[in-house]
DONUKOL-535288 format. One line per 4 residues: number of its first residue (from 0); their letters; for each residue x, y, z of C-alpha. Coordinates in Angstrom, 2 decimals. Each point is the difference from the previous one (the first is absolute). Layout:
BEGIN
NUM = A = X/Y/Z  ... .
This chain:
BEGIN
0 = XXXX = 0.00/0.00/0.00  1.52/3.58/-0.86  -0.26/1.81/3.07  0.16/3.43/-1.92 .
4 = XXXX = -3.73/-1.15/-2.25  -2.33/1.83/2.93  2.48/2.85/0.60  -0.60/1.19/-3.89 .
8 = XXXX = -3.13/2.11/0.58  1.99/1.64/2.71  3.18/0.41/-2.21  -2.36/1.34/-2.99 .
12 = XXXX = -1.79/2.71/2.22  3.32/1.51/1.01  1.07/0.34/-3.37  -3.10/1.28/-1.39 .
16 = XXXX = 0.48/2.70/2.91  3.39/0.68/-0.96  -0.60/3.04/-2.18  -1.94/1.53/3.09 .
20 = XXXX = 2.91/-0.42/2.01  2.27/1.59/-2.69  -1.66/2.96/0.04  -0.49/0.52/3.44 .
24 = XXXX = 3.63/-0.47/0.39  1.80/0.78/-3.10  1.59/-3.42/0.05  -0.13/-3.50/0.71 .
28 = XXXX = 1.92/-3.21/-1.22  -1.16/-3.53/-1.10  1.73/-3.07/-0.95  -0.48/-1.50/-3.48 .
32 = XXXX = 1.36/-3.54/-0.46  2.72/1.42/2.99  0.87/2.55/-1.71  -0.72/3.63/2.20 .
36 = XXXX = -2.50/2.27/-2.28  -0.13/3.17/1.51  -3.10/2.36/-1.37  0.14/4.04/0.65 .
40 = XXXX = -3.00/2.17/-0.36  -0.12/3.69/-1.02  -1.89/2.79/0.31  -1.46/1.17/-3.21 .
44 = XXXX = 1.52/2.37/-2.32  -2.20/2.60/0.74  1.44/2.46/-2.94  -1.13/-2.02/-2.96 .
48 = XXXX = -2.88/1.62/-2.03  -0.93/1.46/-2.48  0.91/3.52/0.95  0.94/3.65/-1.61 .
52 = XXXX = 0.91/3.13/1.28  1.53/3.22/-1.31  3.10/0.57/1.77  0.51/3.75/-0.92 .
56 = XXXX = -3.49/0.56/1.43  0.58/-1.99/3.01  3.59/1.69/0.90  -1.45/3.24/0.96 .
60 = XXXX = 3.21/1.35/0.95  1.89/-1.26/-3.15  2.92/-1.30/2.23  0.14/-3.59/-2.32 .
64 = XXXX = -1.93/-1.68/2.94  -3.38/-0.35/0.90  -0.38/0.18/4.13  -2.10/-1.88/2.05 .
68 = XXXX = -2.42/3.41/0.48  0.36/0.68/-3.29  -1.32/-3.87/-1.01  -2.93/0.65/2.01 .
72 = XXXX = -1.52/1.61/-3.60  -0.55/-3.35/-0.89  -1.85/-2.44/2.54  1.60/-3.00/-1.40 .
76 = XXXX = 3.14/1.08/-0.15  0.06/1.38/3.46  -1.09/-3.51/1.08  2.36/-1.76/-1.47 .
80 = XXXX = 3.05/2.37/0.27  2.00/-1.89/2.65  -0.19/-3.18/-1.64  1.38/2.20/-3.02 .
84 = XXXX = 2.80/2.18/1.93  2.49/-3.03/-0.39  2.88/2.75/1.53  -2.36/0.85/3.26 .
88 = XXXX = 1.06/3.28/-1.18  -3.62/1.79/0.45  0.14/0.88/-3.64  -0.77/-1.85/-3.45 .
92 = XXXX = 2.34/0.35/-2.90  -1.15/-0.54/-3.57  1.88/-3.64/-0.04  -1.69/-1.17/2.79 .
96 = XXXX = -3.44/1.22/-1.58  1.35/-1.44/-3.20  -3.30/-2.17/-0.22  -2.17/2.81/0.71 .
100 = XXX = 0.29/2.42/-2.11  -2.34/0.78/-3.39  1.78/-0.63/-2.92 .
């Protein structure tokens, strides 16, 4: 008799719970055939969209940047601003808005 036959259902719930757990945590590891799998959750990327903007508009002060008062022109942008200030630098260059802007 295989001792392991009535532990299964147990064995199956915890890894159908897994991806719960990796999100909670950010982390967690399994074996596969012995072999350690570890799987890491993210956060979404939060800037991705379909988005446009006019810089020149935008940079009221026409320093090259576009500040975190000045992004609060557009509600979207203001929300997503720190996800875009890559530098924590409290300011937006074009690059980093490289994705944003209208064509």
């Amino acid at each position: 008799m295989n001792i392991f036959r009535p532990l299964l259902p147990a064995l199956l719930l915890c890894a159908a719970s897994a991806p719960a757990l990796a999100q909670e945590t950010g982390k967690a590891t399994f074996t596969d055939k012995g072999t350690p799998v570890t799987v890491t959750s993210e956060e979404p990327d939060s800037v991705r969209g379909d988005y446009h903007i006019d810089f020149a508009t935008l940079d009221r002060d026409h320093d090259g940047y576009i500040s975190r008062q000045e992004a609060q022109a557009n509600p979207t942008l203001a929300r997503e601003f720190d996800a875009l200030d890559s530098h924590r630098s409290g300011r937006l260059s074009r690059a980093q808005l490289e994705g944003w802007m209208k064509k």
